[in-house]
DSSP file (Angstrom, degrees, kcal/mol; ACC not computed):
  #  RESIDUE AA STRUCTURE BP1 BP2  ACC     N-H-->O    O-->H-N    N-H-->O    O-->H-N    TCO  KAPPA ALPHA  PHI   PSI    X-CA   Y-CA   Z-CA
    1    1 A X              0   0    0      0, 0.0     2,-0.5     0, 0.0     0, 0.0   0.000 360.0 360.0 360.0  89.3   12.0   -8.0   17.3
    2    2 A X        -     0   0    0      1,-0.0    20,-0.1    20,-0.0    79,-0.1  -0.883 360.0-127.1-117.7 153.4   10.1  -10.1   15.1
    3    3 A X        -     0   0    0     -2,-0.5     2,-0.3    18,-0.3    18,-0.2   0.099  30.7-174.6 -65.1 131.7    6.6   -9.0   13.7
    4    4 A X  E     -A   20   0A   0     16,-4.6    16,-0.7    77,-0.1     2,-0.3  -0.943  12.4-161.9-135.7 178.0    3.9  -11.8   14.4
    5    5 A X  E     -A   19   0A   0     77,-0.4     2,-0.2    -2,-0.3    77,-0.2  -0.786   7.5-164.5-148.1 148.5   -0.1  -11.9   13.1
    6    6 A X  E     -A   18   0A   0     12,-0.6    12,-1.4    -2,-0.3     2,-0.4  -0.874  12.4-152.2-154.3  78.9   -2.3  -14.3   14.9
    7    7 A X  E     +A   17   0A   0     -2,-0.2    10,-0.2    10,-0.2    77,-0.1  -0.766  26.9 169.1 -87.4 126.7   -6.0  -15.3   13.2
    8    8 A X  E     -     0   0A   0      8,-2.1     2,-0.4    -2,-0.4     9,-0.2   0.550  54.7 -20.8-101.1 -32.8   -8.1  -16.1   16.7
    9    9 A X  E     -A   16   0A   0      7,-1.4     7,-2.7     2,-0.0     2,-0.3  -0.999  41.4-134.4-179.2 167.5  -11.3  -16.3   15.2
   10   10 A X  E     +A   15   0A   0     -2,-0.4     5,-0.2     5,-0.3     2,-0.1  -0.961  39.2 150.2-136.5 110.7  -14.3  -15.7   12.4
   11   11 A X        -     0   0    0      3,-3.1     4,-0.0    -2,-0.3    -2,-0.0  -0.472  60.4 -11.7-162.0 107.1  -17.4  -14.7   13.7
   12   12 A X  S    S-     0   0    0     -2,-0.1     3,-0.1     1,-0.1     0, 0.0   0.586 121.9 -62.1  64.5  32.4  -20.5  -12.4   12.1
   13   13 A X  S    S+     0   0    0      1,-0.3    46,-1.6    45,-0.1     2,-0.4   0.751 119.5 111.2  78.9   9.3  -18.3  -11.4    9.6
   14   14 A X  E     - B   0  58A   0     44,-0.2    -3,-3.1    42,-0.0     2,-0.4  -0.921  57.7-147.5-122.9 150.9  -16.0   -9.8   11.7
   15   15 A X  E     -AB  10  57A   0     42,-2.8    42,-2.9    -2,-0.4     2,-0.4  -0.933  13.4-149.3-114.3 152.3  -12.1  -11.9   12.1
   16   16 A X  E     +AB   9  56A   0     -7,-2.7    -8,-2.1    -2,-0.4    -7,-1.4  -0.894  26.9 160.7-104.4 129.4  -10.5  -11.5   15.4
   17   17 A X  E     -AB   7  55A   0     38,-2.9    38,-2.9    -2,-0.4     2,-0.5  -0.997  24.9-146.7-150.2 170.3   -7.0  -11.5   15.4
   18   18 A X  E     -AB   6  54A   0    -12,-1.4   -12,-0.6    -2,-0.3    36,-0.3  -0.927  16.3-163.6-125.0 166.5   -3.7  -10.4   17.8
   19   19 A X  E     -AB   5  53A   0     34,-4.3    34,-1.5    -2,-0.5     2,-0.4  -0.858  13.2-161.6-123.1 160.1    0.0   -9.1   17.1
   20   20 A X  E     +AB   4  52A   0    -16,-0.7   -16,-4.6    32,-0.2    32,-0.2  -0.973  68.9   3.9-153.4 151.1    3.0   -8.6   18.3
   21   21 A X  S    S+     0   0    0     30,-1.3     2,-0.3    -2,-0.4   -18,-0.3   0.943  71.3 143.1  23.4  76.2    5.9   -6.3   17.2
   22   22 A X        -     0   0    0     29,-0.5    -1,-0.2   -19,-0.2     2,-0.2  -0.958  45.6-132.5-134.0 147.6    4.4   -4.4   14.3
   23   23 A X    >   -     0   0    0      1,-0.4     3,-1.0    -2,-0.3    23,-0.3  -0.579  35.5 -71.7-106.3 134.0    5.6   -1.0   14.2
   24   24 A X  T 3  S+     0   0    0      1,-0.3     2,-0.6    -2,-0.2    51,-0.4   0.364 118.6  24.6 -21.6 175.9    3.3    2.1   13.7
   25   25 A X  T 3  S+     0   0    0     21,-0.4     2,-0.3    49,-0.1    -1,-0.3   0.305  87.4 143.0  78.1  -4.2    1.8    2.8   10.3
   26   26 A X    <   -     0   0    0     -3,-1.0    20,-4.7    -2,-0.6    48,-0.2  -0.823  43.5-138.2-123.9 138.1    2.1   -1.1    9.5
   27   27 A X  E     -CD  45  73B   0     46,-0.9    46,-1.2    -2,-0.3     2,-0.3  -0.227   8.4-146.2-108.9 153.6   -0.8   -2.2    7.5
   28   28 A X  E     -CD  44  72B   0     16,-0.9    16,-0.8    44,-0.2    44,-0.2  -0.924  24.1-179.6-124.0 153.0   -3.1   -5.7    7.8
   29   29 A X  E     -C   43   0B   0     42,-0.8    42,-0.5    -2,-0.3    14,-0.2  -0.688  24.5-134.7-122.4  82.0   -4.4   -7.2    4.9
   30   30 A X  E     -     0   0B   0     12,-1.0     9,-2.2    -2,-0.2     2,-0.3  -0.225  29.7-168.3 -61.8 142.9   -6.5  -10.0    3.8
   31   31 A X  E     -CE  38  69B   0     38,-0.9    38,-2.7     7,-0.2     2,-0.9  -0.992  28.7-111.3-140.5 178.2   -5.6  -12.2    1.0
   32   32 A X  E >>> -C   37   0B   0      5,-1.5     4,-4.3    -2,-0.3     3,-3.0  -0.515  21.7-156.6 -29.9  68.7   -6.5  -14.6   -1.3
   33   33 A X  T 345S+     0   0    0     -2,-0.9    35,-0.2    34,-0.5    -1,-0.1   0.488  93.4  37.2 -52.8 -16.3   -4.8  -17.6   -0.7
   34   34 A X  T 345S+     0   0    0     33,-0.4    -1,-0.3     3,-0.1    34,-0.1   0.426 126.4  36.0 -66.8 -25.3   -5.1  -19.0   -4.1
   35   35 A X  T <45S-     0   0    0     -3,-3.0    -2,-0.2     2,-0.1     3,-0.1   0.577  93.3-143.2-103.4 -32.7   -4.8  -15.6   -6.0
   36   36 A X  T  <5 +     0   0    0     -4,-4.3     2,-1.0     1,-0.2    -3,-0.2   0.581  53.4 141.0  75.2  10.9   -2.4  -14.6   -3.6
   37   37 A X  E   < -C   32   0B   0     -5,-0.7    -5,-1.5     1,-0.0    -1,-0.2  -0.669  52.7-123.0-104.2 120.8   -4.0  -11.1   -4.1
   38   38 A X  E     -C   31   0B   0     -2,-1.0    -7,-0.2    -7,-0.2    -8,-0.1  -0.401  25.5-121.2 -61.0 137.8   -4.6   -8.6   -1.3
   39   39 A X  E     -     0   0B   0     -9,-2.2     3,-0.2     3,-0.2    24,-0.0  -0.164  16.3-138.3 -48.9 156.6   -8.1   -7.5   -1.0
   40   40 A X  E    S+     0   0B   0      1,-0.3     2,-0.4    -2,-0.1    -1,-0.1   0.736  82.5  57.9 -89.0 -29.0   -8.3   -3.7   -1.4
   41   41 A X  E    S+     0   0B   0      1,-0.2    -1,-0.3   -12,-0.0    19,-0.2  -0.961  83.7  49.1-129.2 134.5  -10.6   -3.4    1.3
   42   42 A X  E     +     0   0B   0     -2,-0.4   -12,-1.0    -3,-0.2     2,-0.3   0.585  67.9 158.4-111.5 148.4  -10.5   -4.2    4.5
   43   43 A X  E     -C   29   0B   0    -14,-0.2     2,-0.5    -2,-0.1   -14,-0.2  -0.999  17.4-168.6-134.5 123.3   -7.3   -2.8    5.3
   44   44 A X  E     -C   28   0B   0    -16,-0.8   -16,-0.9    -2,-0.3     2,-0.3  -0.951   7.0-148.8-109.8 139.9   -6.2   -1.8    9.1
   45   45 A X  E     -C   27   0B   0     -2,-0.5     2,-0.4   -18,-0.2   -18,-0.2  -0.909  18.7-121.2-115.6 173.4   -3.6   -0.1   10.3
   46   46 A X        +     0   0    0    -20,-4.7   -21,-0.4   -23,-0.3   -20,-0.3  -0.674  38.7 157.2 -88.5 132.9   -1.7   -0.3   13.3
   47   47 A X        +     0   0    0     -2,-0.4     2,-0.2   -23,-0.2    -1,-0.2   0.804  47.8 100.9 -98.4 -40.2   -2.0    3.2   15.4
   48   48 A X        -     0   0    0      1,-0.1    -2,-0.0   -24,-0.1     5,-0.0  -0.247  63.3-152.6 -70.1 108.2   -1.1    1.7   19.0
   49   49 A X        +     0   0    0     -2,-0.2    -1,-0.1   -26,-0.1     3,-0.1   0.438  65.7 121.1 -52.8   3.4    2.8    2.3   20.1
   50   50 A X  S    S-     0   0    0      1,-0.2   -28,-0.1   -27,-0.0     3,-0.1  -0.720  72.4-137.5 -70.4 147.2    2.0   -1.2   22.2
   51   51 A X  S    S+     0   0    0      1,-0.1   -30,-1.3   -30,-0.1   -29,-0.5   0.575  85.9  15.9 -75.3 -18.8    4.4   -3.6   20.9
   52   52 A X  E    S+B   20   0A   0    -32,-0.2     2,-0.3   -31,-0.1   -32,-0.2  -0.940  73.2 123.9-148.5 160.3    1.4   -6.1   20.9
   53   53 A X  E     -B   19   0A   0    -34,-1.5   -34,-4.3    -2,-0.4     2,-0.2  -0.975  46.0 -65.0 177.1-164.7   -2.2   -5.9   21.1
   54   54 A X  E     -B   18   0A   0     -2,-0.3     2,-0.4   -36,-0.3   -36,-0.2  -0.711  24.6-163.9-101.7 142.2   -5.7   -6.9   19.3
   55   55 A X  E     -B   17   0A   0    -38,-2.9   -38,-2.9    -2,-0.2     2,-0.4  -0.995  12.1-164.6-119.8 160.6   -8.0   -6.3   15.9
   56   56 A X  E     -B   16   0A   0     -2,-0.4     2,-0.6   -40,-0.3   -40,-0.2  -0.991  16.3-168.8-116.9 107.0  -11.3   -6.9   15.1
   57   57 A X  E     -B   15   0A   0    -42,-2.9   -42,-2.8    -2,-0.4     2,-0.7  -0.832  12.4-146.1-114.9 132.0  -11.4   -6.6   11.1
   58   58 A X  E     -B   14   0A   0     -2,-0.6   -44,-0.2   -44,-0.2   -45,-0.1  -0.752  19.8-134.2-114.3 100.0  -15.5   -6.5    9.6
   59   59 A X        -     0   0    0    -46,-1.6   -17,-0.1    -2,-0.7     2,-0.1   0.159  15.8-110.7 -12.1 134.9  -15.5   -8.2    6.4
   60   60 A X    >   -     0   0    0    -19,-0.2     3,-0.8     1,-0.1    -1,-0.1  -0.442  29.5-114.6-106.2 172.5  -17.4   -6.6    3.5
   61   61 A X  T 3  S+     0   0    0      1,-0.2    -1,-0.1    -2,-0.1    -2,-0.1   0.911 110.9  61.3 -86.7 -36.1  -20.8   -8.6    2.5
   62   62 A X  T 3   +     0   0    0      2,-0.0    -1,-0.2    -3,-0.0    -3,-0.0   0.568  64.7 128.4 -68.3  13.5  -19.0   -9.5   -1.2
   63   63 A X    <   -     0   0    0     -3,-0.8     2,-0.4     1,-0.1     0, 0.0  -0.389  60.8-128.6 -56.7 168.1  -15.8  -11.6    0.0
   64   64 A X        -     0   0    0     24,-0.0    24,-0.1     0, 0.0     2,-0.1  -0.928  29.0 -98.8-104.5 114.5  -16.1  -14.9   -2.2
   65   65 A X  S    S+     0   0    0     -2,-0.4     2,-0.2    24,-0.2    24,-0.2  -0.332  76.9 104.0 -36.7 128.5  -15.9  -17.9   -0.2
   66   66 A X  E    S- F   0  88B   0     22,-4.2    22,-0.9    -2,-0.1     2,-0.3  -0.965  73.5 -61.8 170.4 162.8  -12.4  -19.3   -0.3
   67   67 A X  E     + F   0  87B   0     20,-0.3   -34,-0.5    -2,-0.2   -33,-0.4  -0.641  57.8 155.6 -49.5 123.2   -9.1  -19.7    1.7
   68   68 A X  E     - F   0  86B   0     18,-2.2    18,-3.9    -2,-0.3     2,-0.3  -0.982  19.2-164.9-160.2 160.0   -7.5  -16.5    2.6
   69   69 A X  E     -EF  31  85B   0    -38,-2.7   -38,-0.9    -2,-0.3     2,-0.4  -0.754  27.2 -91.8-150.4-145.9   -5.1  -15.4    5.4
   70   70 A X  E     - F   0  83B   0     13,-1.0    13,-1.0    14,-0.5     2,-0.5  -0.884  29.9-169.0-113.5 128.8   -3.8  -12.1    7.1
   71   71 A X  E     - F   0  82B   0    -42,-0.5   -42,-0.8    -2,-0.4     2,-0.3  -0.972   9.5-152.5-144.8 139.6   -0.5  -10.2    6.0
   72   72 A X  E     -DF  28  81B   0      9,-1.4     8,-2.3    -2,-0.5     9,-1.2  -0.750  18.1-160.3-113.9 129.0    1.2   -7.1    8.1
   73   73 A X  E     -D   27   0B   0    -46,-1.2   -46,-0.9    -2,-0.3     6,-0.2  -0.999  16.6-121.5-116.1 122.7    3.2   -4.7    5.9
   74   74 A X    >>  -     0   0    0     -2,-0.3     3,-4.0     1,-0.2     2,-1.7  -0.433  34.1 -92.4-101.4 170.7    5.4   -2.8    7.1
   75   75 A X  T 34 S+     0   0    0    -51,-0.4    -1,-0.2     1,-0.4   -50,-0.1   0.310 124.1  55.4 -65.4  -1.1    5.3    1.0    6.8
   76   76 A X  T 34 S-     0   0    0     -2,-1.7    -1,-0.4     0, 0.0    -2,-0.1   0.152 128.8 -94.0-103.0  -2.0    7.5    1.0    3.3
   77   77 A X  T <4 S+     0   0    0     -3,-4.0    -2,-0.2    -4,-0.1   -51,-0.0   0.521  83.1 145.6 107.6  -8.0    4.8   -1.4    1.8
   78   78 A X     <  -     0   0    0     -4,-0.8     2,-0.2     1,-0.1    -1,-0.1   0.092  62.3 -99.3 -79.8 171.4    7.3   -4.9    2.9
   79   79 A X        +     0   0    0     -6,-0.2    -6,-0.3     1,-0.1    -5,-0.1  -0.739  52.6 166.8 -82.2 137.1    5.9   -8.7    4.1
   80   80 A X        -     0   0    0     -8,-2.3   -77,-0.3     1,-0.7     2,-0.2   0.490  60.3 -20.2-117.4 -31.3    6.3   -8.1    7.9
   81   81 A X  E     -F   72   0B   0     -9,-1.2    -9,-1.4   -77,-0.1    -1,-0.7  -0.853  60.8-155.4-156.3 166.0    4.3  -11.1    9.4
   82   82 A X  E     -F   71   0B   0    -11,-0.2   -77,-0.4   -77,-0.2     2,-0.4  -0.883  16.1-130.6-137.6 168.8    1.4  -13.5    8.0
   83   83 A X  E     -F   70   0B   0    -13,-1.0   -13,-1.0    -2,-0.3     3,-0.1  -0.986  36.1 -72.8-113.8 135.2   -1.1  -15.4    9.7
   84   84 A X  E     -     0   0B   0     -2,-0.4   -14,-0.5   -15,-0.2     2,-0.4   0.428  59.1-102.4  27.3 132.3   -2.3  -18.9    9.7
   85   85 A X  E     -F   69   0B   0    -16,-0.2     2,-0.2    -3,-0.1   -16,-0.2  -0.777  46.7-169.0 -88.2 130.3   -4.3  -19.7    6.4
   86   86 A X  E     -F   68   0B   0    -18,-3.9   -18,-2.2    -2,-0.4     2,-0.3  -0.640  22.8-117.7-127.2 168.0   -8.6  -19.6    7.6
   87   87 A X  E     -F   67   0B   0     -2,-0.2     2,-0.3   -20,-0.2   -20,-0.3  -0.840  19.8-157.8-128.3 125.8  -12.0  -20.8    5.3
   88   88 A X  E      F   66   0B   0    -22,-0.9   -22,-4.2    -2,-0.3   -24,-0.0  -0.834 360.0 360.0  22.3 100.9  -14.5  -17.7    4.6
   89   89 A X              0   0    0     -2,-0.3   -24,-0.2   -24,-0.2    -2,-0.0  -0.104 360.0 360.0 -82.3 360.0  -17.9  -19.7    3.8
């Protein structure tokens, strides 16, 4: 079973993305692809026992324009999955 992250889209401030096999309790993150530092906010977790399924994450109005990409942690704090590195204008 391994953990995947998907970025589908950017659009109104909100990123679209899907998963497959992340495990309750297991966390998404944006970061900084240059700093390599997670955002503190916005942070989802996953609640759905579906092995795969959708988010819609809404962006706060101070991100910094930059490279960043998505990263699934799994319920002990670990790298589970990343996603694709995306441009935040």
């Amino acid at each position: 079973m391994h953990p995947v992250i998907n970025f589908v889209a950017l659009e109104n401030g909100v990123i679209s993305a899907t998963y497959r096999n992340l495990m309750i309790k297991a966390k998404v993150v944006l970061v900084e692809q240059a700093s390599g530092a997670a955002l503190a906010y916005p942070v989802t977790t996953i609640s759905s026992p579906v092995p795969a399924g959708a988010l819609r994450i809404k962006l706060p109005g101070t991100i910094r324009p930059g490279t960043y990409y998505l990263k699934a942690l799994n319920a002990h704090g670990q790298d589970a999955a990343r996603s694709a590195e995306f441009h935040i204008g």
